[in-house]
N, C-alpha and C positions, 0 to 999 in steps of 0.2 A: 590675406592671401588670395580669397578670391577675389580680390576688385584689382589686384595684379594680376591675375591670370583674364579676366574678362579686358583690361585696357591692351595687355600681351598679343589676345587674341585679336583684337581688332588690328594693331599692328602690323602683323605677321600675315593674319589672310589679306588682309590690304595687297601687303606687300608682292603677293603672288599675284594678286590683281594686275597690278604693276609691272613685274615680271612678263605677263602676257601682254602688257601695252607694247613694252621693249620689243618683244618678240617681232610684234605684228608690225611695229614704226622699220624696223632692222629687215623685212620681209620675209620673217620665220615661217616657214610651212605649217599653217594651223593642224593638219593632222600629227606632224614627230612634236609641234608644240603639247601636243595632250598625249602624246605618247610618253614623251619624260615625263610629263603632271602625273599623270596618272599611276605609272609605274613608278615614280617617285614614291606619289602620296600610300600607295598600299604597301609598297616595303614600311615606310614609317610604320602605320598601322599595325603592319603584320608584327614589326617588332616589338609593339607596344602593346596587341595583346599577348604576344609570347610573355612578355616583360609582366604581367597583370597574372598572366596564367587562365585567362578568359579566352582566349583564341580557340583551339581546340574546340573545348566547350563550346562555345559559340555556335562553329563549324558546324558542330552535330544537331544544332536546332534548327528545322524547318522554316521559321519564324526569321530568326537572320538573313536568311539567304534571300524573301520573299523580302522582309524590308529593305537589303541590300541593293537586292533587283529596282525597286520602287525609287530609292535613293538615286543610286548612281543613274539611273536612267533620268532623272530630273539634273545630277550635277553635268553628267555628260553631254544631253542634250540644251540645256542652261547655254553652258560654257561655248559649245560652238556656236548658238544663235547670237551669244554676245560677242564672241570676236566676231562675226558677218554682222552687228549691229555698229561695232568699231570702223567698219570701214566705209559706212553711211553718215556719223554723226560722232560729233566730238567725245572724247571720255570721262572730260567733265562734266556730263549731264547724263550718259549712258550708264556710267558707271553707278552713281547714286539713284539714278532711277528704277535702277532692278532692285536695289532695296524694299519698294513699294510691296515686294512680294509677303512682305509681314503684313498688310494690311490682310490679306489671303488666310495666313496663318491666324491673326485673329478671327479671323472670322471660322475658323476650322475650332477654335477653341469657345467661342460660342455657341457654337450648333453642336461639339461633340462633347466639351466637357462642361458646358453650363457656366463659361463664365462671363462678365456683366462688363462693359465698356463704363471705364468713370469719365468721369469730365472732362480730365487731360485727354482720354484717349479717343475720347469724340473729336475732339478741338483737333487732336494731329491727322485723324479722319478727312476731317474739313481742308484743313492745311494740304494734306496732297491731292486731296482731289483737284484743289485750285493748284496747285505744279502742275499737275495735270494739263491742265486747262489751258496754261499758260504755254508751256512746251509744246503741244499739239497746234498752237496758232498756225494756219496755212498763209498767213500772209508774209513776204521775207523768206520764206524758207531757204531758198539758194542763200543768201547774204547771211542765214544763221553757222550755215554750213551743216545744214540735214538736210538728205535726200529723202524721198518719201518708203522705200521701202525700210526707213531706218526704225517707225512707230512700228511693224511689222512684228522686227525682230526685238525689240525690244519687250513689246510684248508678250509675245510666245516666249522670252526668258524668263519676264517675270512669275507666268505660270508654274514654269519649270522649276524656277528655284524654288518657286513657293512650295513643289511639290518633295525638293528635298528637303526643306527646313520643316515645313511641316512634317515629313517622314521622322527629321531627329524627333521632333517633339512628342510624335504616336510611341516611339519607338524609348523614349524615356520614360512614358505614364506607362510600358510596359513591363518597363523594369532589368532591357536590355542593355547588355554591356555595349557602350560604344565602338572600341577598338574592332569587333569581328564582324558587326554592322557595316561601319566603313571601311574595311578593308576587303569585305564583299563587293562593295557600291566601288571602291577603286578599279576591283582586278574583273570585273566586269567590262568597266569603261573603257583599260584598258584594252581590253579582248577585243571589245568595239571598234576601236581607233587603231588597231592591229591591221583589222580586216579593212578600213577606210586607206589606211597607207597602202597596203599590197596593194586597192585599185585603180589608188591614185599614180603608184608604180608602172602601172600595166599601159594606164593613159598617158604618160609621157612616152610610153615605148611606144607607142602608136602615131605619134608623128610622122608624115609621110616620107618630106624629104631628109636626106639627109645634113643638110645645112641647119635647117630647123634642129629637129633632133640634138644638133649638137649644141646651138644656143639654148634650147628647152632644157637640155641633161647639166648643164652649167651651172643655169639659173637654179633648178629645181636640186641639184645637190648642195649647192650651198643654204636656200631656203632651209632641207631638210637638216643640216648640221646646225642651221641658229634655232631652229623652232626646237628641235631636239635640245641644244646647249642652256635652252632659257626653260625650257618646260620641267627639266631634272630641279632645275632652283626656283622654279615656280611651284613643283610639287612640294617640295621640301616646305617651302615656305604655309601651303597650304595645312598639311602635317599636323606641321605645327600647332596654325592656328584654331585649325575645329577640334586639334586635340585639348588646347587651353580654353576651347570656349566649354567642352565637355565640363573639365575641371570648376569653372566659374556656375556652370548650372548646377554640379550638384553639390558645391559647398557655400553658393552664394545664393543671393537673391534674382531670380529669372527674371523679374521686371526691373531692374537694375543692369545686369548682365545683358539680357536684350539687344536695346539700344546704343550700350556701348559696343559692341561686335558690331552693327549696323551700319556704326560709324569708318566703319573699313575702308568703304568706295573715299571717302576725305583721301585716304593716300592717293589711290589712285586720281583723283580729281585734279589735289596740289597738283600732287607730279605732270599731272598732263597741262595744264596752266603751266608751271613755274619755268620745266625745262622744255614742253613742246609748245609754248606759248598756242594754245588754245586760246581764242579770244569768244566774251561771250557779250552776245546786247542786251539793254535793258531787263527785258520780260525774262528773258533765260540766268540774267542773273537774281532775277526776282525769282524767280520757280526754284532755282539750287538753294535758296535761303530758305524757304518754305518746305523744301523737302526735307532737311535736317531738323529744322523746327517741329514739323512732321512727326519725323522717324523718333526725338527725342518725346515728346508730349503722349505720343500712341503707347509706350513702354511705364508712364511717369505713376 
């Protein structure tokens, strides 16, 4: 069951991955895009610890809400640096490069719970650093089709996620139920990207002329109806998938489990190859190879 629930998951959050490409390709307003995610993703949540009988409970510890906090400020802020990294540089390399953020996590579980790097997971070490290496080439840049504020934001996501996944991880050696964790980390985000839209609101009203204004309110209603229409089923999709990866950590093997959830960005990757023909050169197809190779051997 769990090596279903762990492949499940990887699918599924993929697929919200995904969901946010659509958005962004279709010109979805990044802020009602994480308005549906978000508010998506914490109804699931909320209904899932009702459904557990942990929600409540949860609510009433201190501890939740602090990791919550901790969480969704890593998913939230995450999540917009990588749609503004999507619009620097393709998503077949963006997408699996935030990945990297478990090397992070390992290293969080070194230094806080004493554990030891084997030989595979040196090796997948080495492996992304050299992705690394390869992706960050300054030469070609325009012809790879990365801009340079693209290394940026890709970076400050990787932080960030690291700072959620590793939040899951603190937050499981403590023995906390998931569901009220992230549906704290949700309705937080949400709250976030609440107050982002009403100012984003405020800015289009401020157009001077009235010509303007009217092609501004056009574009930007319809932006807010597709980011809004893909973010409800990007959330959903999300839900899902940290809810099944839950399930995979605590009836499966975590080093196992892992790296198949890792493997997510693959949807989003194909998908941006297959149907937005992404084209990649040499080194960059050498780097996407390396980084799965990577993400698998770091976990093995």
């Amino acid at each position: 069951m769990w090596f279903a629930a762990a492949v499940g998951s990887a699918l599924l959050f993929g697929l919200a991955g995904w969901w946010m490409k659509v958005s962004q390709m279709q010109g979805g307003s990044p802020a009602y895009l994480f308005l549906g995610l978000y508010f998506a993703g914490a109804a699931g949540f909320a209904a899932n610890g009702a459904a557990e009988h942990s929600l409540l409970a949860g609510l009433a510890d201190v501890r939740v809400w602090l990791a919550g906090t901790i969480i969704g400020a890593g998913s939230a802020l995450g999540n917009a640096l990588f749609m503004k990294a999507l619009e620097y540089g393709p998503a077949s390399l963006t997408s699996p490069l935030t990945n990297m953020n478990m090397l992070l996590v390992v290293a969080l579980g070194l230094a806080a719970y004493g554990e030891a790097l084997s030989a595979f997971e040196l090796a997948g070490v080495i492996l992304l650093l050299a992705a690394v290496a390869l992706i960050s080439m300054k030469s070609g840049v325009r012809r790879q089709g990365i801009r340079p504020p693209w290394h940026l934001y890709v970076g400050l996501s990787i932080a960030l996620f690291a700072l959620r996944n590793g939040g899951m991880k603190v937050t499981e050696e403590m023995g906390l139920a998931s569901s009220p964790v992230l549906f704290v980390a949700y309705a937080l985000s949400f709250a976030g990207f609440v107050i982002y839209a009403v100012r984003d609101r405020t800015r289009i009203r401020s157009v001077g002329r009235i010509e303007d204004f009217v092609g501004t309110r056009r574009l930007a209603v319809s932006g807010m109806g597709t980011g809004l229409k893909w973010g409800l089923i990007a959330g959903l999709f999300s839900y899902a998938g940290l809810q099944l990866y839950a399930v995979a950590l605590g009836t499966g093997q975590a080093s196992i489990a892992g790296p198949i959830f890792a493997a997510n960005s693959l949807v989003v990757a194909a998908g941006s190859i297959l149907l937005y023909r992404e084209r990649l050169n040499a080194p960059q197809w050498s780097a996407f190879v390396l980084m799965f190779a990577g993400l698998v051997l770091i976990r093995l």
